[in-house]
HTML snippet that shows the backbone in 3Dmol.js (N, CA, C, O; Angstrom):
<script src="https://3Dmol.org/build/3Dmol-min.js"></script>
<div id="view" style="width:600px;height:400px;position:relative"></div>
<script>
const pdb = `
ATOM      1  N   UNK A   1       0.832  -1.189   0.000  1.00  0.00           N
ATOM      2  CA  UNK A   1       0.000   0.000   0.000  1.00  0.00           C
ATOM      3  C   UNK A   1       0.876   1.252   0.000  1.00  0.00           C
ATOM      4  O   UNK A   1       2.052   1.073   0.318  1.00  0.00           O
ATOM      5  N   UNK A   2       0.551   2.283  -0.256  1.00  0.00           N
ATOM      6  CA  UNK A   2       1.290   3.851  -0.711  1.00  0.00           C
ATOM      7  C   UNK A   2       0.802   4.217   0.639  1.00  0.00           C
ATOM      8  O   UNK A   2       0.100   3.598   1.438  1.00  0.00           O
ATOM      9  N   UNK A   3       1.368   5.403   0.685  1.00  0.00           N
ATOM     10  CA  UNK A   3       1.121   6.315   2.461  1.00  0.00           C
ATOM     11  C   UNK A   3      -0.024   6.700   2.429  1.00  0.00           C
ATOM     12  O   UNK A   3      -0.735   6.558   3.424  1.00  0.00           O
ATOM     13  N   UNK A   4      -0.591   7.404   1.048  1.00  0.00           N
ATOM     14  CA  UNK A   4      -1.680   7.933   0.908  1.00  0.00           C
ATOM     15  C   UNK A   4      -2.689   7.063   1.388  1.00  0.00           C
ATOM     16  O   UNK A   4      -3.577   7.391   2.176  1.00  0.00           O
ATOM     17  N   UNK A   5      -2.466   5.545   0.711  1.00  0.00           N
ATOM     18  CA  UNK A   5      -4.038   4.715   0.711  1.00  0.00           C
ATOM     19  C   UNK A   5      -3.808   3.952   2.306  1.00  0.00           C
ATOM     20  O   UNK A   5      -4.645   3.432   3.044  1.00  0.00           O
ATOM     21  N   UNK A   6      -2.401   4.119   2.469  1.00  0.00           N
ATOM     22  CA  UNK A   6      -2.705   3.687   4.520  1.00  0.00           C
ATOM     23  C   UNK A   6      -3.061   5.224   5.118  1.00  0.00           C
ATOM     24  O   UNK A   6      -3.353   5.031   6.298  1.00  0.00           O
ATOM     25  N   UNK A   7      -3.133   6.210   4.917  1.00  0.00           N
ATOM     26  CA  UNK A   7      -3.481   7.660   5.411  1.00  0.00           C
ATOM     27  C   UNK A   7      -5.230   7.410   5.384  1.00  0.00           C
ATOM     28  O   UNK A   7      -5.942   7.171   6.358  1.00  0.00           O
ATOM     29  N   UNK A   8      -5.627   7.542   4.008  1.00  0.00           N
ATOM     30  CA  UNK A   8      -6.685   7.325   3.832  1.00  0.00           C
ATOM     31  C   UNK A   8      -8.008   6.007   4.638  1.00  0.00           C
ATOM     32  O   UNK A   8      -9.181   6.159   4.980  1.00  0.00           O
ATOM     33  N   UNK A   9      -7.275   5.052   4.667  1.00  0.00           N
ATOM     34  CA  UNK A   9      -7.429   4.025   5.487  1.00  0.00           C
ATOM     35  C   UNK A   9      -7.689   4.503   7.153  1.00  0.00           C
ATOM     36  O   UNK A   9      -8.787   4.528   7.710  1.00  0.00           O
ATOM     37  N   UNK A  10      -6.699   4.775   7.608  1.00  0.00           N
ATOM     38  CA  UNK A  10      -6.248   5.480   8.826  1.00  0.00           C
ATOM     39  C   UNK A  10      -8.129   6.255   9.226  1.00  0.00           C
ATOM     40  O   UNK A  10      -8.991   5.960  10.054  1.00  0.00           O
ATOM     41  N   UNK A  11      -8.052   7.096   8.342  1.00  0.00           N
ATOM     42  CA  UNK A  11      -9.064   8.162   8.298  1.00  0.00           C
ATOM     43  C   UNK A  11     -10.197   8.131   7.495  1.00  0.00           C
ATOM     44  O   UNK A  11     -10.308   9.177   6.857  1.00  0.00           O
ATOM     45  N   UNK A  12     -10.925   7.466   7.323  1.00  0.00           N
ATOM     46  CA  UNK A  12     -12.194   7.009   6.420  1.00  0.00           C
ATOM     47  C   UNK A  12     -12.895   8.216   6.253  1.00  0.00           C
ATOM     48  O   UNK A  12     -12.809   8.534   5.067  1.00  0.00           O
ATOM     49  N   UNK A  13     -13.366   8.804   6.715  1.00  0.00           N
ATOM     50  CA  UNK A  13     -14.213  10.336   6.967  1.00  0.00           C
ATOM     51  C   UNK A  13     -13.507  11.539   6.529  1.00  0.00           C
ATOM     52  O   UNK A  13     -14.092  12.610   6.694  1.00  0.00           O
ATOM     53  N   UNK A  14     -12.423  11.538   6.032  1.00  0.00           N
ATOM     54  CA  UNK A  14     -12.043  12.747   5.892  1.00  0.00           C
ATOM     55  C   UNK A  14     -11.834  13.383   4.158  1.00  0.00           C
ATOM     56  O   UNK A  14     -11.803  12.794   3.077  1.00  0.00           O
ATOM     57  N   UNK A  15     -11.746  14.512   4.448  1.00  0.00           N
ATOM     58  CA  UNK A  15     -11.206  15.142   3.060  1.00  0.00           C
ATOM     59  C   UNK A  15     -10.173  15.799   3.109  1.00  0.00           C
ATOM     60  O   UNK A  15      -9.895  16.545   4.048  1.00  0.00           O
ATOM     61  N   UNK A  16      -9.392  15.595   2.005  1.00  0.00           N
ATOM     62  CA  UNK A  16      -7.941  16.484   1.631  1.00  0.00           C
ATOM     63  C   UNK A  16      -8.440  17.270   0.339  1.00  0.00           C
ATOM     64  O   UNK A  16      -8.701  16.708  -0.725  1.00  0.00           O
ATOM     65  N   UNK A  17      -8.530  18.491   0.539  1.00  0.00           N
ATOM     66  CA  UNK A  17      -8.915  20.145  -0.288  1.00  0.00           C
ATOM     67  C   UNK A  17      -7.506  20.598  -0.230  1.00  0.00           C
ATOM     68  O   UNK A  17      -6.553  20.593   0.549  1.00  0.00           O
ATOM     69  N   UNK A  18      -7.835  21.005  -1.466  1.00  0.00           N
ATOM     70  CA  UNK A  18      -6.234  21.480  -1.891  1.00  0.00           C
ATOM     71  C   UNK A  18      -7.190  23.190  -2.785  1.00  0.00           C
ATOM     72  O   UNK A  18      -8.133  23.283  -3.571  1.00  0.00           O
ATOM     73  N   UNK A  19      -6.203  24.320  -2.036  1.00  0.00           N
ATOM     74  CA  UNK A  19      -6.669  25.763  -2.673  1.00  0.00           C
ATOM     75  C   UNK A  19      -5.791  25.399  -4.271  1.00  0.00           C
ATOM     76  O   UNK A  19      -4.611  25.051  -4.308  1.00  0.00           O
ATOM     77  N   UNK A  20      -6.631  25.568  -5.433  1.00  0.00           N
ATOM     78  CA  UNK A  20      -6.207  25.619  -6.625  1.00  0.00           C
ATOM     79  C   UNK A  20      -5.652  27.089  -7.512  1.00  0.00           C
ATOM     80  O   UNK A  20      -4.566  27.357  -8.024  1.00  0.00           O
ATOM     81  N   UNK A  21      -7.217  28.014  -7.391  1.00  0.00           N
ATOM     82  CA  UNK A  21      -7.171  29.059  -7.718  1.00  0.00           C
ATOM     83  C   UNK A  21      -7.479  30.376  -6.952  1.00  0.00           C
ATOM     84  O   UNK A  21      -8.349  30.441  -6.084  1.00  0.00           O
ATOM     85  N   UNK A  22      -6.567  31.603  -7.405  1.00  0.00           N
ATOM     86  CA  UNK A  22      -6.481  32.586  -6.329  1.00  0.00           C
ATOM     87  C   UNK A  22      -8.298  32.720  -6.374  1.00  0.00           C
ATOM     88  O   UNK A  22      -9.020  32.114  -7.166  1.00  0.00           O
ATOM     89  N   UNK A  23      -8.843  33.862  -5.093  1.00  0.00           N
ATOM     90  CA  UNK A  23     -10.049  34.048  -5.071  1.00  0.00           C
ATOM     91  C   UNK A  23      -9.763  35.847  -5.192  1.00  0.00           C
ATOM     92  O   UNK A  23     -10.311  36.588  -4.375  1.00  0.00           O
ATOM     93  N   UNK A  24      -8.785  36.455  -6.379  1.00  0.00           N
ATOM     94  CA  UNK A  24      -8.971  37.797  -6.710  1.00  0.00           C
ATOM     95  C   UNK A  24     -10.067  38.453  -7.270  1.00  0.00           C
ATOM     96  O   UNK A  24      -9.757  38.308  -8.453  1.00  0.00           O
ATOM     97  N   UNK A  25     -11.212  39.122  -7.297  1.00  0.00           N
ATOM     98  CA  UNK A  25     -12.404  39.336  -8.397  1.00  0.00           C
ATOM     99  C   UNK A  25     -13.630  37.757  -7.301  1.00  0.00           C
ATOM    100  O   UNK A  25     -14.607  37.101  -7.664  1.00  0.00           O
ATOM    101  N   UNK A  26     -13.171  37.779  -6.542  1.00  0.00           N
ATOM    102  CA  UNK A  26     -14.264  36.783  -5.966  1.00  0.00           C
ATOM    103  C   UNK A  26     -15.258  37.855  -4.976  1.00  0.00           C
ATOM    104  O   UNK A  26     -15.231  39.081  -4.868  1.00  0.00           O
ATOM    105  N   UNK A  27     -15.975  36.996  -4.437  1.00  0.00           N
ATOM    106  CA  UNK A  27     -16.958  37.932  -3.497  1.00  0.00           C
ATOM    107  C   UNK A  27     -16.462  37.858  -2.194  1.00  0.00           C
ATOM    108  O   UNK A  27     -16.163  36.698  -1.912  1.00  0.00           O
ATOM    109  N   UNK A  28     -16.249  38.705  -1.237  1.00  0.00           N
ATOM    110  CA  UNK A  28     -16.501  38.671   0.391  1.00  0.00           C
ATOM    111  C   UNK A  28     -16.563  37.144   0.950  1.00  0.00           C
ATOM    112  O   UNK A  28     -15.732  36.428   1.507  1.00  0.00           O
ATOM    113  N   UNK A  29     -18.256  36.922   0.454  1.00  0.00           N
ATOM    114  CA  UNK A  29     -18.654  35.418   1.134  1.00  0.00           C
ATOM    115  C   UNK A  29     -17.630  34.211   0.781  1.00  0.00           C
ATOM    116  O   UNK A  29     -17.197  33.341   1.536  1.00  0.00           O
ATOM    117  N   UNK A  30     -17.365  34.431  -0.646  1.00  0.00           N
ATOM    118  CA  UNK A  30     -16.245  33.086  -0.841  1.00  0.00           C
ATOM    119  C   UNK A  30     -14.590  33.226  -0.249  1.00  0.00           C
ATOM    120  O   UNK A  30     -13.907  32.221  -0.054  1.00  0.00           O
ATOM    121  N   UNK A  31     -14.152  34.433  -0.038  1.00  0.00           N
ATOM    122  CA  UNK A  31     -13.234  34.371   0.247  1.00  0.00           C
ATOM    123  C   UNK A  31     -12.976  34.021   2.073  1.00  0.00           C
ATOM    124  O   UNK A  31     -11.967  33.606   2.645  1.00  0.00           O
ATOM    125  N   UNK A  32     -14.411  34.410   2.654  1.00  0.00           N
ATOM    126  CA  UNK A  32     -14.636  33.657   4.079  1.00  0.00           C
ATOM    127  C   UNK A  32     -15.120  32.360   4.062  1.00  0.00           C
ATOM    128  O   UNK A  32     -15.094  31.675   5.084  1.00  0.00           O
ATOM    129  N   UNK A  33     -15.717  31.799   2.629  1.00  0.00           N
ATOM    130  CA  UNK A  33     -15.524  29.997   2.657  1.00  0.00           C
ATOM    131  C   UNK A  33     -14.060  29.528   2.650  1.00  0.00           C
ATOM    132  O   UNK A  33     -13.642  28.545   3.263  1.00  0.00           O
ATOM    133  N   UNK A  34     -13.384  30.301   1.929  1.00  0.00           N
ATOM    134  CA  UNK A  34     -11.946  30.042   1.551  1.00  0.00           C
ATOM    135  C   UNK A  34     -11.299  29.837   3.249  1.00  0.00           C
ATOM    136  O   UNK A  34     -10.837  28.748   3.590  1.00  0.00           O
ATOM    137  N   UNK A  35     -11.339  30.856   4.072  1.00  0.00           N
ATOM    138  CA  UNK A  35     -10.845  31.039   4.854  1.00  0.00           C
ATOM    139  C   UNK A  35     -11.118  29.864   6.252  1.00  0.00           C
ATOM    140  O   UNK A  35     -10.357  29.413   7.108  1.00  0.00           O
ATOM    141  N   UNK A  36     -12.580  29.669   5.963  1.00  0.00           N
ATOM    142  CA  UNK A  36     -12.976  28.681   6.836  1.00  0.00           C
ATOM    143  C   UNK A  36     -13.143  26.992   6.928  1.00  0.00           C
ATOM    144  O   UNK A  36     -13.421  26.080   7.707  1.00  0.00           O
ATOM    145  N   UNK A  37     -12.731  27.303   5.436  1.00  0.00           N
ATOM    146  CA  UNK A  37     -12.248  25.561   5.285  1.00  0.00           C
ATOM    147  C   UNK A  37     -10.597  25.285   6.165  1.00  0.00           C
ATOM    148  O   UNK A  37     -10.113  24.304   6.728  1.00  0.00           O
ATOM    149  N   UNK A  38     -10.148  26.584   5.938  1.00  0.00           N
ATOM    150  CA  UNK A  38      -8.579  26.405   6.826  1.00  0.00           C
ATOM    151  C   UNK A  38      -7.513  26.935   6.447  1.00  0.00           C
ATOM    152  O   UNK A  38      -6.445  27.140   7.024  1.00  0.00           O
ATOM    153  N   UNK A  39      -8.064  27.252   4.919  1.00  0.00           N
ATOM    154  CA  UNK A  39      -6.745  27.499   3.638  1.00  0.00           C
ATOM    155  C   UNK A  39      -6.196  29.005   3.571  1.00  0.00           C
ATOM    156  O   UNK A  39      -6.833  30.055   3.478  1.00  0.00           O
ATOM    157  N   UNK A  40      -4.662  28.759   3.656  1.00  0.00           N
ATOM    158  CA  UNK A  40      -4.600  30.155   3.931  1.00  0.00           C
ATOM    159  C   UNK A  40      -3.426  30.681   3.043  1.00  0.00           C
ATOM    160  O   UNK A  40      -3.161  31.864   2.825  1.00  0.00           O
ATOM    161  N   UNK A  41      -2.681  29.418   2.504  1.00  0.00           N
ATOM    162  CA  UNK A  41      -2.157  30.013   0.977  1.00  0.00           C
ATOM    163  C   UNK A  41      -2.447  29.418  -0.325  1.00  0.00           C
ATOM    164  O   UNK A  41      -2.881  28.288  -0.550  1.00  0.00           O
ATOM    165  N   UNK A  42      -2.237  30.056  -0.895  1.00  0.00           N
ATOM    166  CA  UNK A  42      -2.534  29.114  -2.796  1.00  0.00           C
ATOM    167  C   UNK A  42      -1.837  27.655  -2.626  1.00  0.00           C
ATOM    168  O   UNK A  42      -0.925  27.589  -1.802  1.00  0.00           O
ATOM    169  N   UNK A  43      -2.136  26.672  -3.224  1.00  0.00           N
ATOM    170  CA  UNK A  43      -1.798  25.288  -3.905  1.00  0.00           C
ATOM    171  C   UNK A  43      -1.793  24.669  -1.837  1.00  0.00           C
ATOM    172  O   UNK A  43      -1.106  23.657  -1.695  1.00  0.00           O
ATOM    173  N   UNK A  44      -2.276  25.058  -0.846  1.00  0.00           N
ATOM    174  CA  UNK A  44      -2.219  24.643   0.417  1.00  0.00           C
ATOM    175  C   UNK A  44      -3.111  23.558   0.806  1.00  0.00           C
ATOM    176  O   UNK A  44      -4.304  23.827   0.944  1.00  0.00           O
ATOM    177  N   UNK A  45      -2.718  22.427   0.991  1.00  0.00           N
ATOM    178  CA  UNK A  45      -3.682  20.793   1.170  1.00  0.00           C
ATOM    179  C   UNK A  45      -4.093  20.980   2.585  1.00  0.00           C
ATOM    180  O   UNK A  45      -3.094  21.053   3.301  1.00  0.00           O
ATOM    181  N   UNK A  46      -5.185  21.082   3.230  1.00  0.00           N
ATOM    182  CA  UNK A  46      -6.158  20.577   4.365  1.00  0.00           C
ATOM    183  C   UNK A  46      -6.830  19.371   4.200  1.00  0.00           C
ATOM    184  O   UNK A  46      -7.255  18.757   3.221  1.00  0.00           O
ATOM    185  N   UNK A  47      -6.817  19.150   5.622  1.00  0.00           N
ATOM    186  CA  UNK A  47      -7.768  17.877   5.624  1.00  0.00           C
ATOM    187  C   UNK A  47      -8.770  17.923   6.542  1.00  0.00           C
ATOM    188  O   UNK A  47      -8.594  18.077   7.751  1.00  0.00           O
ATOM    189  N   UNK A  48     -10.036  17.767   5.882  1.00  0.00           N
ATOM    190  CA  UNK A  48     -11.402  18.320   6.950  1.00  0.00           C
ATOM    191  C   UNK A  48     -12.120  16.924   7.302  1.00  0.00           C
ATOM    192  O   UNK A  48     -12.049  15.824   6.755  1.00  0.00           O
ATOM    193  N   UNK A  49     -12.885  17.411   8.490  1.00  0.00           N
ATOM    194  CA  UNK A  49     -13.842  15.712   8.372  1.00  0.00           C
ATOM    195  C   UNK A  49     -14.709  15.829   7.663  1.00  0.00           C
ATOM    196  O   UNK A  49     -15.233  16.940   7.743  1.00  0.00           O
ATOM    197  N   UNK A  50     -15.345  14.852   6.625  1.00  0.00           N
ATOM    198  CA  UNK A  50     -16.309  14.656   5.655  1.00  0.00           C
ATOM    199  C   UNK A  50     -17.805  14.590   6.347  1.00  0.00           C
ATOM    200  O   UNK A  50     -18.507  13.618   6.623  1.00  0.00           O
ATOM    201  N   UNK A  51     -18.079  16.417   6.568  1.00  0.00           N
ATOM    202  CA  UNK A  51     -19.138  16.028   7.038  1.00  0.00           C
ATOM    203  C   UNK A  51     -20.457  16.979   5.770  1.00  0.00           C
ATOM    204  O   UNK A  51     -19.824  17.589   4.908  1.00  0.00           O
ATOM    205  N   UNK A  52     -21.538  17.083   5.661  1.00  0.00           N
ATOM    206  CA  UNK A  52     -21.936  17.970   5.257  1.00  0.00           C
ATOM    207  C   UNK A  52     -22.011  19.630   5.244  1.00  0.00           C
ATOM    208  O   UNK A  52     -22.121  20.342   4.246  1.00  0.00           O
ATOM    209  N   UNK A  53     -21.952  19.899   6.139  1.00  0.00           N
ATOM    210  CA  UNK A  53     -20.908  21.419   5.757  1.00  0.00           C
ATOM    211  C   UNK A  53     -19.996  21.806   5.166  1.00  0.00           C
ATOM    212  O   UNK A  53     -19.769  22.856   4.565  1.00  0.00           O
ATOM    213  N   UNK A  54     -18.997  20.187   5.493  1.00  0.00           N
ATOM    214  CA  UNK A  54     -17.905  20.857   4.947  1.00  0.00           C
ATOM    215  C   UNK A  54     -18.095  20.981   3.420  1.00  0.00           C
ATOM    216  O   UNK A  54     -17.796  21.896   2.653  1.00  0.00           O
ATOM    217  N   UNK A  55     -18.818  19.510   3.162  1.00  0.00           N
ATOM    218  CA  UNK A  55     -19.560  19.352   1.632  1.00  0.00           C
ATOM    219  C   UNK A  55     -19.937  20.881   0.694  1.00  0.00           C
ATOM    220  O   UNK A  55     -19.575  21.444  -0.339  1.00  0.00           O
ATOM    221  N   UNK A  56     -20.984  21.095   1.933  1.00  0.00           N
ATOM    222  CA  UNK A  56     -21.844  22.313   0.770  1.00  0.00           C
ATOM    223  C   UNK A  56     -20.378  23.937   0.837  1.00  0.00           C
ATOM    224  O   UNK A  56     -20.398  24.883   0.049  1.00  0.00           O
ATOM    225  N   UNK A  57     -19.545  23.790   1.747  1.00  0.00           N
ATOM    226  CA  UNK A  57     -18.373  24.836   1.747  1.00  0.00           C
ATOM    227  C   UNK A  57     -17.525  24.582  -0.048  1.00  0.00           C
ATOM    228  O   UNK A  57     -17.106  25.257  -0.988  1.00  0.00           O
ATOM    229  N   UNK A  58     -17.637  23.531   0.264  1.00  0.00           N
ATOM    230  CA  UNK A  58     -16.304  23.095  -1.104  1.00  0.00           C
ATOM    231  C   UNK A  58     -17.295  23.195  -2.083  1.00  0.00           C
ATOM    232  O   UNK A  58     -17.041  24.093  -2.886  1.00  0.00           O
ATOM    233  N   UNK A  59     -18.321  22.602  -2.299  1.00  0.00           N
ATOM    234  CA  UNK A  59     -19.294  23.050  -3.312  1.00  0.00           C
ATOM    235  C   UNK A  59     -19.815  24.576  -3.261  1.00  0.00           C
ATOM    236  O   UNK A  59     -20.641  24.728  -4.162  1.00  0.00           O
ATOM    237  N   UNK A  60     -19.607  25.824  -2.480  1.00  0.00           N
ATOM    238  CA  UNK A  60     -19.922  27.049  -2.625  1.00  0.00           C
ATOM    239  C   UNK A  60     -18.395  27.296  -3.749  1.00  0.00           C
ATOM    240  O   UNK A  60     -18.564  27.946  -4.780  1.00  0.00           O
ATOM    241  N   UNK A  61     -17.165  26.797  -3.465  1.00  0.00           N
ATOM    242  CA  UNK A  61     -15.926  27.678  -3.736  1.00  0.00           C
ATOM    243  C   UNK A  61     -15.638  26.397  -5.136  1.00  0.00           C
ATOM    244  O   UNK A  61     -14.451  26.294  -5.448  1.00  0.00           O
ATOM    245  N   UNK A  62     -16.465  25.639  -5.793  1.00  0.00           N
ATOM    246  CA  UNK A  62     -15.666  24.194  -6.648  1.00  0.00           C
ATOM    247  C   UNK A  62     -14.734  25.035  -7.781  1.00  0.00           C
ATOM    248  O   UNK A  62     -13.663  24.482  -8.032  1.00  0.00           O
ATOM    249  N   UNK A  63     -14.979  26.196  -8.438  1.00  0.00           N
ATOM    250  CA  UNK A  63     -14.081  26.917  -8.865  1.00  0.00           C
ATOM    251  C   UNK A  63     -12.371  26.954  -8.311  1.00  0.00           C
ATOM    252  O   UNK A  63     -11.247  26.901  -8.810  1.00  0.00           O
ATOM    253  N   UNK A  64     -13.017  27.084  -6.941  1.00  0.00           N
ATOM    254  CA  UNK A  64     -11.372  27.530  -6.507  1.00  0.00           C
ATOM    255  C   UNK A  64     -10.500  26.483  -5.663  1.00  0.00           C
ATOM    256  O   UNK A  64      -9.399  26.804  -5.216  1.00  0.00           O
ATOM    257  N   UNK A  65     -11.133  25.036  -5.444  1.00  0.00           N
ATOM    258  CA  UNK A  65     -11.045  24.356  -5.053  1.00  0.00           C
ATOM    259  C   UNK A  65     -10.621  22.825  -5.516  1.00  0.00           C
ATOM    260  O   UNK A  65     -10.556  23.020  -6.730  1.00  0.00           O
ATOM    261  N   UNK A  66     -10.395  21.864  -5.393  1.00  0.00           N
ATOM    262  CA  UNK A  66     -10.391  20.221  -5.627  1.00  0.00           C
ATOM    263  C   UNK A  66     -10.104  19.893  -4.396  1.00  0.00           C
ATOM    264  O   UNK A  66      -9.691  20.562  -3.449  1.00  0.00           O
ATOM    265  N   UNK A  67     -10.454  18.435  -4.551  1.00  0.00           N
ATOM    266  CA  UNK A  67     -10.357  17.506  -3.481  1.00  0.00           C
ATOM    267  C   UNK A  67      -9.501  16.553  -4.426  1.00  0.00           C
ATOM    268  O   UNK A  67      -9.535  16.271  -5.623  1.00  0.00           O
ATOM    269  N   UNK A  68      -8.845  16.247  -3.513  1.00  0.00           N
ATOM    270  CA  UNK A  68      -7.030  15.302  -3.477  1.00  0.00           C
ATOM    271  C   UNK A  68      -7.685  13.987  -3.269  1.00  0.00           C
ATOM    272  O   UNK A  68      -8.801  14.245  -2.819  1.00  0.00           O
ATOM    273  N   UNK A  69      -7.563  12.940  -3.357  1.00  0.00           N
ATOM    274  CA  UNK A  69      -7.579  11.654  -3.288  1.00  0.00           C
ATOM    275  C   UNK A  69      -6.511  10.767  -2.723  1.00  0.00           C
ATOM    276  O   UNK A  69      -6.660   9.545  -2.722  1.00  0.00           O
TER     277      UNK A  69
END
`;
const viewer = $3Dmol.createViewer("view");
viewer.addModel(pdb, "pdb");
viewer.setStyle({}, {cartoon: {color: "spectrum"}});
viewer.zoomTo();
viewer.render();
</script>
């Protein structure tokens, strides 16, 4: 197994969000989704628990956002 898929293992519930694109020309509200997922520089990987908030957060910002695998 790779680190990732024993990491992943490890942690069943979670998500790794990675900031993709700057949020320059964005609104107020997204740049405080930005902020409250955790992310606080460009290309920066977090890992949140997979809950529904965090869901509909990453789906407000999917522009500026991916999820890592």
């Amino acid at each position: 197994m790779t680190a990732q898929k024993k990491a992943a293992a490890k942690n069943p519930g979670t998500l790794k969000i990675k900031w993709m694109v700057s949020f320059i020309a964005c609104t107020d509200d997204m740049r405080q989704t930005i902020r409250g997922l955790g992310l606080r520089r460009l290309h920066q990987v977090v890992e949140r628990q997979d809950t529904p908030a965090v869901r509909g957060m990453i789906h407000k910002v999917r522009h500026l956002v991916e999820v890592v695998e």
